[in-house]
C-alpha positions as CSV (number, residue, x, y, z in Angstrom):
1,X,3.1,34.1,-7.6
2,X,1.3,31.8,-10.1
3,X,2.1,27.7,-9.9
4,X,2.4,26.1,-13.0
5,X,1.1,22.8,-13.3
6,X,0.9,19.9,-15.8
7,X,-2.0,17.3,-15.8
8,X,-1.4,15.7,-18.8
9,X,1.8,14.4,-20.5
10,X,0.0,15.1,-23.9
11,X,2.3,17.3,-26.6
12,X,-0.7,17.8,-28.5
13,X,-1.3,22.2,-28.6
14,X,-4.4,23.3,-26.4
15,X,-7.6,24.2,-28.1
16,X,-10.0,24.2,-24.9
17,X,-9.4,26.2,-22.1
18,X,-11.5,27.3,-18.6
19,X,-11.1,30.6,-16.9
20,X,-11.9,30.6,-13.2
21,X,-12.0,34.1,-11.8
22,X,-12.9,35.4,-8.3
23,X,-16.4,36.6,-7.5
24,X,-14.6,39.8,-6.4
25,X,-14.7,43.4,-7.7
26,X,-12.2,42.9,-10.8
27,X,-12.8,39.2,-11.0
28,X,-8.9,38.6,-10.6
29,X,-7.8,35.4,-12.8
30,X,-7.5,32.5,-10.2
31,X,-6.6,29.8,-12.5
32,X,-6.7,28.3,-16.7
33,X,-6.8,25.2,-17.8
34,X,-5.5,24.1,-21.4
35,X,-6.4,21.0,-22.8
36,X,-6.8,19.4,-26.2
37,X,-9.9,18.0,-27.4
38,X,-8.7,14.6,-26.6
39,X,-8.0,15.7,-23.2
40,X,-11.3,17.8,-22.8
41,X,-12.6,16.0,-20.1
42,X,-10.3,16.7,-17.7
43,X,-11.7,20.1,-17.8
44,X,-15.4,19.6,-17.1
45,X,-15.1,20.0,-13.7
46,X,-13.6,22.8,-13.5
47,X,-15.7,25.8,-12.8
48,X,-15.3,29.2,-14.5
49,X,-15.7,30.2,-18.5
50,X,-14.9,27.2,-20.9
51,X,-14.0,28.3,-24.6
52,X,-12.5,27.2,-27.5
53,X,-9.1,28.7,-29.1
54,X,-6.9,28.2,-31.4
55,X,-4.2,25.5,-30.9
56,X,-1.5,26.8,-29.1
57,X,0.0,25.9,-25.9
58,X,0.4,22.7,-24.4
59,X,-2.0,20.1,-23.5
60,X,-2.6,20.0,-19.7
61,X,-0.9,23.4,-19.1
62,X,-2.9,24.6,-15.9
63,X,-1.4,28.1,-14.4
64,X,-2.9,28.9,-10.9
65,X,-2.9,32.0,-9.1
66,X,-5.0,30.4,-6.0
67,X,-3.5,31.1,-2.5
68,X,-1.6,28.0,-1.1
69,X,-3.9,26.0,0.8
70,X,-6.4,26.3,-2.1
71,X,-4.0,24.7,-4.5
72,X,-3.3,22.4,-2.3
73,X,-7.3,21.4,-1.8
74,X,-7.3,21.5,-5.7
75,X,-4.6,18.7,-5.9
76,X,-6.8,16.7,-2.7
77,X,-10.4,17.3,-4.3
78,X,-8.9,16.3,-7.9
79,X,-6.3,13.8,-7.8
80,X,-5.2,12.7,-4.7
81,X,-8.6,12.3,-2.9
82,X,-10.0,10.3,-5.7
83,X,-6.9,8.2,-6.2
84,X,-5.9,7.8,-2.3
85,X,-9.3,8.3,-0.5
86,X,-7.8,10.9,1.4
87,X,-8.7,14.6,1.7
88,X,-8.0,17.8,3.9
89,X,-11.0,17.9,5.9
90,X,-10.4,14.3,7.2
91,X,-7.3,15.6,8.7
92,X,-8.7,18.5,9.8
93,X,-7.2,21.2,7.6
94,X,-3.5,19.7,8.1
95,X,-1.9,19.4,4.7
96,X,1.2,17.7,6.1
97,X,-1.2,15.0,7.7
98,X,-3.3,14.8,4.9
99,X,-0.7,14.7,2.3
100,X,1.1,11.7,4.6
101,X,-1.7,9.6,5.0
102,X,-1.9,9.7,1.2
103,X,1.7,9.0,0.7
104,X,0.9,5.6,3.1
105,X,-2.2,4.7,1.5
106,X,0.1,4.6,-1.8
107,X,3.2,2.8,0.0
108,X,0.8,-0.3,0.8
109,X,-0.1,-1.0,-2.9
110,X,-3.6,-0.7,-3.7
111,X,-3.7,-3.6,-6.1
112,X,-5.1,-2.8,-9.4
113,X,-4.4,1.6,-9.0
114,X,-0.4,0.2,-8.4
115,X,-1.0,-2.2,-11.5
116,X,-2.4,0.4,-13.7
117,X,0.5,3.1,-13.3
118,X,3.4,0.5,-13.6
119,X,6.4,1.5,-12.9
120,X,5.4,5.1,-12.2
121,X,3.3,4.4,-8.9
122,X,6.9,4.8,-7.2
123,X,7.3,7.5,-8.6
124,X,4.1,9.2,-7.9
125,X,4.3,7.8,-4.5
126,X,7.9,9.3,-4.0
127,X,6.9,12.9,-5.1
128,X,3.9,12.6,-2.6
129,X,6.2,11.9,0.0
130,X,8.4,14.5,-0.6
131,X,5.8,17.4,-0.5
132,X,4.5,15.4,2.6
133,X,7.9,15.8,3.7
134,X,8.0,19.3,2.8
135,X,4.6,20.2,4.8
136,X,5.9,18.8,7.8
137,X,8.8,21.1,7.9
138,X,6.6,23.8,7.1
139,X,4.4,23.5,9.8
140,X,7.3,22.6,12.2
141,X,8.9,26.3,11.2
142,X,12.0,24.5,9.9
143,X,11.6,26.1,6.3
144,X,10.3,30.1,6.0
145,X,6.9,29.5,5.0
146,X,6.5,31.4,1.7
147,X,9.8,29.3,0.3
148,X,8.5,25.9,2.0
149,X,4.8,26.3,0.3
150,X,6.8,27.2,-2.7
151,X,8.2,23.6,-2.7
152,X,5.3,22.0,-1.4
153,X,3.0,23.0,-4.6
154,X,6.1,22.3,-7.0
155,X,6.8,18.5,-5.2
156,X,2.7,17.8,-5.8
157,X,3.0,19.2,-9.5
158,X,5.5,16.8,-10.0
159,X,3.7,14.0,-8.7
160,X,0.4,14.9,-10.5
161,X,2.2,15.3,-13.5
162,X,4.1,11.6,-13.1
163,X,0.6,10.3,-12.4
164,X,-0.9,11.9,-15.3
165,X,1.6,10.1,-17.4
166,X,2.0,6.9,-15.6
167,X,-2.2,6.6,-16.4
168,X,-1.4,7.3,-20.1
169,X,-3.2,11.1,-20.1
């Protein structure tokens, strides 16, 4: 089942997108990015076929068809890792650990990252918890794991998508 995500808090339509597909026979759709040209950056690193189209959508609109834990490497390697200094492998493939040491690292402030998102830092930091949260339940077999992944990718949506606003994208 696909995870809808939102990296941007920009209205303007889409007129850039990127295709990843698997290297598999059929080269099944894995994931596509929308942005606007304004927002066209946030693409480039994304691997896969990057065209133009014509506007439509909305800015930031990413759908992804990757298995859990490769979502949930997406949201370390992209935004959390560079924003928190943490990442999966550090915690040895342990999302719950991983995704709680980030949730800390943003609890004690970081000067200027809590001064640039305002307000929103709570929030970010709040929705990070809550998938944290959510992981640890997971793993302790307290929520089925299909349903409790579910929430896990839709709490770190949230918070990437509070953190894309609260840094004005």
């Amino acid at each position: 089942m696909p995870v809808l995500r939102q990296l941007t808090a920009c209205s303007a339509p889409a007129t850039h997108m990127v295709e990843g597909r698997s290297r598999t026979k059929g080269r099944a759709l894995q994931y596509r990015v929308e942005v606007c040209a304004s927002h066209r950056w946030l693409a480039g690193h994304w691997p896969g076929r990057h065209t133009r189209r014509e506007p439509g959508g909305r800015c930031g609109t990413m759908t992804d068809h990757r298995a859990y834990l490769q979502v949930v490497r997406s949201h370390l390697d992209t935004w959390i890792g560079p924003l928190t200094t943490q990442d999966l492998d550090t915690h040895g493939g342990d999302v719950a650990a991983a995704l709680r040491a980030a949730h800390q690292w943003m609890r004690e402030g970081h000067g200027d990252r809590a001064t640039a998102r305002g307000d929103l830092w709570y929030a970010v930091a709040v929705a990070l918890g809550h998938a944290a949260w959510l992981a640890e339940a997971v793993a302790a077999g307290l929520l089925e794991q299909e349903d409790g992944e579910r929430q896990v990718l839709a709490a770190l949506s949230a918070a990437e998508t509070l953190d894309g606003t609260a840094c004005g994208r």
